[in-house]
C-alpha positions in Angstrom: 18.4 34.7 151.7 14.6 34.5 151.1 13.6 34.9 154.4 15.4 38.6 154.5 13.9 39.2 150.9 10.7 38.7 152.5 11.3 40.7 155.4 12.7 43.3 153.5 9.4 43.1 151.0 7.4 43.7 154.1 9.4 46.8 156.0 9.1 48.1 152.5 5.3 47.6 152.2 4.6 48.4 155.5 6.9 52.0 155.6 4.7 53.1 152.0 1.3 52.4 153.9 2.6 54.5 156.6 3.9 57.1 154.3 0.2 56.9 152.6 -1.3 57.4 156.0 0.8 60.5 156.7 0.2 61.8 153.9 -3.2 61.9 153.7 -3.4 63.5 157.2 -1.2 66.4 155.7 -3.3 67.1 152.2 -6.6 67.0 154.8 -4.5 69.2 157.9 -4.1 71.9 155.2 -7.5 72.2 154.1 -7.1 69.7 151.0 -10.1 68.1 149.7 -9.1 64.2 148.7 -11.0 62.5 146.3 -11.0 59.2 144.4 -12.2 59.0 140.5 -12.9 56.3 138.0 -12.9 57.2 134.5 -14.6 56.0 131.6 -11.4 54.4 130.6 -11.3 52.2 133.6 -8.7 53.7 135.9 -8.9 54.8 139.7 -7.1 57.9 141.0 -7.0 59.0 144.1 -5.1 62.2 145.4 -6.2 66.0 145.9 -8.8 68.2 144.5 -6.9 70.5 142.7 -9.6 72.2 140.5 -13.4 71.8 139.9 -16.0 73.5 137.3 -19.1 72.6 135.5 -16.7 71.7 132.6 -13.5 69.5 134.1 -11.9 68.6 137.3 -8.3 68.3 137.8 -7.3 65.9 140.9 -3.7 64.7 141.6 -2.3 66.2 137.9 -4.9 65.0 135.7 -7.6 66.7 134.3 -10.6 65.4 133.1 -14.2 66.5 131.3 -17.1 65.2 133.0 -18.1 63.4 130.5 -14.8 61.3 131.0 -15.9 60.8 134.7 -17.8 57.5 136.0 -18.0 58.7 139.8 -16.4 60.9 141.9 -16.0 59.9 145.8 -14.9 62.5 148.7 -12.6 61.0 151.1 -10.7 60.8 154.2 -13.3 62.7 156.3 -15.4 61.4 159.2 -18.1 63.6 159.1 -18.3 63.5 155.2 -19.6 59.7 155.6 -23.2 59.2 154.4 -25.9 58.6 157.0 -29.0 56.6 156.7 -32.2 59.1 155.9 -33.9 60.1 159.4 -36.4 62.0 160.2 -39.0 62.1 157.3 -37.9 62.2 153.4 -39.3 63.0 150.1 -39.3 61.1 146.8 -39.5 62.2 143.5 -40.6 60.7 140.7 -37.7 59.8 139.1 -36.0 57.9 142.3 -34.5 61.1 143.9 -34.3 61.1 147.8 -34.4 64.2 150.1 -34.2 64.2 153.2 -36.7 66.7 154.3 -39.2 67.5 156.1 -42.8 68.5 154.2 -44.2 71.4 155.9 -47.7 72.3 153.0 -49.2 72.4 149.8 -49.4 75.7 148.0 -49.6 76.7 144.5 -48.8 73.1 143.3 -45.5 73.2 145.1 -44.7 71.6 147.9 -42.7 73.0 150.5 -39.9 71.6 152.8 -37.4 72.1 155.1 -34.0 70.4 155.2 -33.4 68.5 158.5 -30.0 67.4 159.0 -28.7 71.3 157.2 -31.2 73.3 159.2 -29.4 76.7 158.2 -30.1 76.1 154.5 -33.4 78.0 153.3 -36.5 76.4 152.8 -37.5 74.9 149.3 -40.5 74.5 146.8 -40.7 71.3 144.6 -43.2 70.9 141.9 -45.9 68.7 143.3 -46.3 66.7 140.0 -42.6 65.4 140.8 -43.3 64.6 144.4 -44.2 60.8 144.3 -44.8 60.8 147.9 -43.2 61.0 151.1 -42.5 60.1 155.1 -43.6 62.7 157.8 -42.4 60.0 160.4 -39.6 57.5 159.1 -39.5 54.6 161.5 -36.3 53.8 163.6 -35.8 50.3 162.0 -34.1 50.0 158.3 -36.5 47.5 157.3 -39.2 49.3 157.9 -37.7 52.6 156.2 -37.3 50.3 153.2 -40.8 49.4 153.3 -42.0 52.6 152.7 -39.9 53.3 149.5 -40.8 49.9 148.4 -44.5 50.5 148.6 -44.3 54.2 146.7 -42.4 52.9 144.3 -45.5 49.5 143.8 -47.8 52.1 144.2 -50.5 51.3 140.6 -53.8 52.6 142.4 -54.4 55.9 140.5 -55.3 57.7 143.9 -53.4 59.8 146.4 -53.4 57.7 149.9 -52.4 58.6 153.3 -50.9 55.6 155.7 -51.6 57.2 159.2 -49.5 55.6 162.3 -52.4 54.3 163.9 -52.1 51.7 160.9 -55.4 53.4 159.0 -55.3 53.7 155.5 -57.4 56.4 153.4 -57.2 57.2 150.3 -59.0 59.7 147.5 -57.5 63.2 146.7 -55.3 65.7 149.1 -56.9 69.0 148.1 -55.2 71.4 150.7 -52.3 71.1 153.3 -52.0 74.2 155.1 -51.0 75.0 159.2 -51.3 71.7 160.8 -53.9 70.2 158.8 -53.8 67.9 155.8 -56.9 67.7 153.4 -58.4 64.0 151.9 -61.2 64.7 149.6 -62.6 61.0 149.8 -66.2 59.4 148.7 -67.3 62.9 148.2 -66.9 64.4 151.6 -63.7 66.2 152.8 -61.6 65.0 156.0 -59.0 67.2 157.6 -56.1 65.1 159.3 -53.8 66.5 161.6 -50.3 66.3 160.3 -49.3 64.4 164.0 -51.6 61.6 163.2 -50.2 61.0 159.4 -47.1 58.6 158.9 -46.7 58.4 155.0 -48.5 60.1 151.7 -48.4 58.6 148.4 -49.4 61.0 145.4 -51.4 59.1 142.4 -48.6 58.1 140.5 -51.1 58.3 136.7 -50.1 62.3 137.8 -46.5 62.2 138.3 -44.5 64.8 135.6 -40.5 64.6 135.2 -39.2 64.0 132.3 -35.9 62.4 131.9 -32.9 65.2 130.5 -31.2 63.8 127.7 -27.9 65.7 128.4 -25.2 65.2 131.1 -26.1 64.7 134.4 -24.7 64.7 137.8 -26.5 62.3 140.7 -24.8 63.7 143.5 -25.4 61.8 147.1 -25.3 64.3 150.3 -23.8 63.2 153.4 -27.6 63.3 155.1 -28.8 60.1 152.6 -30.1 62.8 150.0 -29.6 61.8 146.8 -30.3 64.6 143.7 -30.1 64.5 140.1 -28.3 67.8 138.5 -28.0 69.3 135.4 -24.3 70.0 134.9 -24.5 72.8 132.5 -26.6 74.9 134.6 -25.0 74.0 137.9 -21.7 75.7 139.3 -19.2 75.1 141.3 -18.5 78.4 142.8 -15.6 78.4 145.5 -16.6 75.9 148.6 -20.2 75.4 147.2 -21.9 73.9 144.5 -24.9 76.2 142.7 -27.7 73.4 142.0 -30.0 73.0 139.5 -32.2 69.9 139.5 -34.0 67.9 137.0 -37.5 69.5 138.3 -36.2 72.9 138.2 -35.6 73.9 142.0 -32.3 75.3 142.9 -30.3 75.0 145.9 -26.7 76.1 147.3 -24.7 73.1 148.2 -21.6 73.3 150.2 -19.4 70.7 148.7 -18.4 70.0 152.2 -22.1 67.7 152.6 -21.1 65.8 149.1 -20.7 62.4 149.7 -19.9 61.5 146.1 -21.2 61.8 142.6 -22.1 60.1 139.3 -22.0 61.3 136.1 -24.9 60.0 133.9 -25.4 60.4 129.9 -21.7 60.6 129.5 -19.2 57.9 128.2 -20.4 55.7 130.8 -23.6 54.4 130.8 -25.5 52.4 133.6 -27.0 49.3 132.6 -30.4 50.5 134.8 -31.2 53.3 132.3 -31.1 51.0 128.7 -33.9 48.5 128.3 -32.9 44.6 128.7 -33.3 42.7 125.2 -34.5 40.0 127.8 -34.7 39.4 131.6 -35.7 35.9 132.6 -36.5 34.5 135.6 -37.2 30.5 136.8 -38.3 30.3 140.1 -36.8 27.0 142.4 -40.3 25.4 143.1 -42.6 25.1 139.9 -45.5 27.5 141.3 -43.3 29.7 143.3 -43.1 33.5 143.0 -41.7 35.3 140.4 -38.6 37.7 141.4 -38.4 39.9 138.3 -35.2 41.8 137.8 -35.0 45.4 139.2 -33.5 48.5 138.5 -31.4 50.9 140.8 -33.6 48.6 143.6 -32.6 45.2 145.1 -35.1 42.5 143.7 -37.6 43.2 146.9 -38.1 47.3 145.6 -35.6 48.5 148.4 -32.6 50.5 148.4 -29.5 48.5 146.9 -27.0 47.7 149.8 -23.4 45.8 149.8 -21.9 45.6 153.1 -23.9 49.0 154.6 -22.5 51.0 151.4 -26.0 52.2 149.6 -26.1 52.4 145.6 -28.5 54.5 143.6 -27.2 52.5 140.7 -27.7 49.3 139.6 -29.5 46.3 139.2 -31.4 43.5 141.4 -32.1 39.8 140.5 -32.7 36.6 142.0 -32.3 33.1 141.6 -32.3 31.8 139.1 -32.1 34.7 136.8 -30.9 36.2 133.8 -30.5 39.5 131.8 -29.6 40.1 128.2 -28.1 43.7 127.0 -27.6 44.7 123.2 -24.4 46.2 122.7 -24.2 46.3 119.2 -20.1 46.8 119.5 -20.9 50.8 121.2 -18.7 49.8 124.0 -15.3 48.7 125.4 -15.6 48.0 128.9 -17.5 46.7 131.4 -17.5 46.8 135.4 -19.4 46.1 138.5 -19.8 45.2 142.6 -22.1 41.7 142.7 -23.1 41.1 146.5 -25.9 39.7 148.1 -27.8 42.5 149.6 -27.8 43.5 153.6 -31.5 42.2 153.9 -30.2 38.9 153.4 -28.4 39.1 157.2 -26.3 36.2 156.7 -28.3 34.1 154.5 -28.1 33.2 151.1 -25.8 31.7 148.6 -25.9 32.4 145.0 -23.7 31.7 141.8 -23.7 34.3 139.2 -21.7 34.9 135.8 -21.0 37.2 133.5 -21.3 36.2 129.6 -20.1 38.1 126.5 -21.8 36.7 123.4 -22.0 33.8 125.0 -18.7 33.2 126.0 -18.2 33.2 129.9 -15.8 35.8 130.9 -16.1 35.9 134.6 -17.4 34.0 137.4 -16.5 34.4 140.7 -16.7 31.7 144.1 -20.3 31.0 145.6 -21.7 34.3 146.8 -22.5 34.4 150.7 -22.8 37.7 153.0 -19.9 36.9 155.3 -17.8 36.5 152.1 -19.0 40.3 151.4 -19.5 41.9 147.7 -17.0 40.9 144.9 -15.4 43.4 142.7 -15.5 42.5 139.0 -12.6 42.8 137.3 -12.4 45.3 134.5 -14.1 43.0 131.0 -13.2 44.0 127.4 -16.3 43.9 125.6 -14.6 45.6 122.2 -17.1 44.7 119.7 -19.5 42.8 121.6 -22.7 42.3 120.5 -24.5 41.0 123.6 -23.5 41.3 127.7 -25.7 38.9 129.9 -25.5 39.2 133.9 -26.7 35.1 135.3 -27.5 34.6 139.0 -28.1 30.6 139.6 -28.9 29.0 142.8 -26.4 28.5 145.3 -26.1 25.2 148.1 -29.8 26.5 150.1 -31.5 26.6 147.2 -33.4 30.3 146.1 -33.2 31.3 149.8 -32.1 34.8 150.6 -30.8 34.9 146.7 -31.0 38.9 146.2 -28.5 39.5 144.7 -27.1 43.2 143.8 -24.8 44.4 141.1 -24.1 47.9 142.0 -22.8 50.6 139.9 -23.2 48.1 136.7 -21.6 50.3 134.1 -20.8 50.0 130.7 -17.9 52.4 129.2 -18.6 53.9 125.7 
């Protein structure tokens, strides 16, 4: 009797994943656009795009402002699937990534070309947002990740050039037209080709952005791009999406190269854009280095990564660590993705925690990479005054201990 319960459980389950399958393929075979959406209130849906505007979005039945939205993900297409940046890039000043490739300097604007879109126009971004870039990304991750982790260290107030003979110069770039690049450096002038040049990084005591204090959309292309919009002067018009970013440059995006998108300054708010009331850190060995918490970076200033899945969101610690948020009873709910991240290859363990005025609400088995990331559950944090976020030392000690919480999000 229980055995054909069982069985009869399992033809069920297994004919509804089938069903799932097939109908997927149809809603896609007919042109359908499939999404998946978590709200501010905590709930997943998945189903069709049925409408989309500047204002709402409707998917599967339910509509819902954007300031209701936590992230949006396109799904169910091959070729939508975000690839890692290639090429050369760009970074802005507030953390934005293009992938594109620099071709001058004019007017205080630098120019660029998309590379993996090579029919979309060419662009001008204000230089003071540029905080440097990559005319030659290297083949190997690692090394990619070196690159972003040095602009982003970057104190010297100085423009520098990293050239791929290994030579470093720095002083001011003056000009950057045709070929050539210009390095105005102990009062003489040099004039580099752009062939011998690997990497630029623009004095950072220059950089201008200011941060928008209304709703915003970080949007992540399909190339590794990754672009902060304003919603209310962006458009979704038909198959494309009519950009405005933070800096002021517009572009036409098919929503065909959208990967997905998150909605910041809405209900939802990411626990990298408030300011920790504390963030401690004790290293395992008395005179050790420090690992001090990082935001939307892993603890070693690169790209946060669970399982080859990249997020511009978050925070990264090590052992043994830990941060302190005031809530002051403005939110409900709380949610994350805790892994170690992919630099670790296979190393590592680490124990971390999740406290609500002091009481511990969630802590999940040792963290190790072959276990892979762990999804929090949804925590009630009605009233709460305080959220802290613990990472302790697992069985190998501090070793390999960076450990990621992507997308940590707090839901007004």
């Amino acid at each position: 009797m229980t055995l054909r319960f069982g069985v009869r459980r399992f033809i069920v389950a297994f004919l509804a994943v089938v069903f799932d399958l097939w109908w997927m393929s149809q809603t896609m075979a007919a042109g359908e656009t499939h999404v998946t959406v978590f709200d501010a209130d905590g709930r997943e849906t998945s189903g069709s795009l049925q409408a989309i505007s500047h204002e709402s979005l409707s998917v599967a039945g339910q509509k819902l402002e954007w300031s209701n939205v936590v992230w949006l993900r396109f799904v169910g297409q091959v070729e939508n699937l975000p690839h890692e940046p290639r090429g050369s890039a760009i970074w802005l000043a507030n953390g934005d990534r293009l992938v594109a490739r620099a071709t001058g300097i004019e007017d205080e604007q630098l120019h660029a070309a998309w590379r993996q879109f090579p029919e979309w126009p060419e662009f001008a971004v204000p230089l003071e947002s540029v905080r440097g870039l990559s005319l030659s990304l290297p083949q190997a991750r690692e090394r990619r990740d070196e690159i972003t982790a040095w602009l982003f260290d970057r104190k010297a107030a100085r423009d520098e050039l990293r050239l791929l003979n290994g030579d470093v110069l720095s002083g001011e770039v003056t000009g950057w037209r045709a070929e050539a690049i210009a390095l105005k450096s102990g009062g003489a002038e040099v004039r580099l080709p752009n062939s011998d040049v690997r990497d630029i990084g623009f004095n950072p005591e220059l950089l201008v952005l200011p941060e928008p204090k209304e709703l915003c959309w970080l949007v992540s292309l399909r190339d590794g791009s990754q672009l902060t919009l304003l919603a209310s002067k962006s458009r979704f018009d038909g198959e494309s999406l009519k950009a405005v970013h933070v800096s002021g440059v517009s572009w036409d995006i098919p929503i065909a190269a959208i990967f997905e998108l998150r909605v910041l300054r809405g209900r939802a708010v990411f626990l990298s854009d408030l300011t920790p009331l504390e963030a401690k850190h004790t290293p395992f060995l008395p005179d050790a280095r420090g690992w001090p918490m990082q935001r939307d970076r892993s603890v070693a200033g690169q790209p946060l990564r669970l399982k080859g899945r990249e997020f511009p969101k978050g925070l990264g610690m090590h052992s043994h660590s830990t941060v302190t948020f005031e809530l002051a009873g403005r939110y409900r709910k709380f949610h994350a993705i805790v892994g170690l991240d992919d630099t670790t290859v296979g190393a590592g363990t680490a124990v971390c925690a999740v406290e609500v005025d002091g009481r511990r609400v969630f802590e999940p088995p040792a963290l190790t990479r072959p276990k892979g990331p762990t999804r929090l559950p949804i925590i009630d944090v009605t009233g709460a005054k305080r959220l802290a976020l613990m990472v302790d030392f697992g069985e190998l000690g501090d070793s390999q201990d960076h450990v990621n919480w992507g997308d940590a999000v707090l839901l007004r």
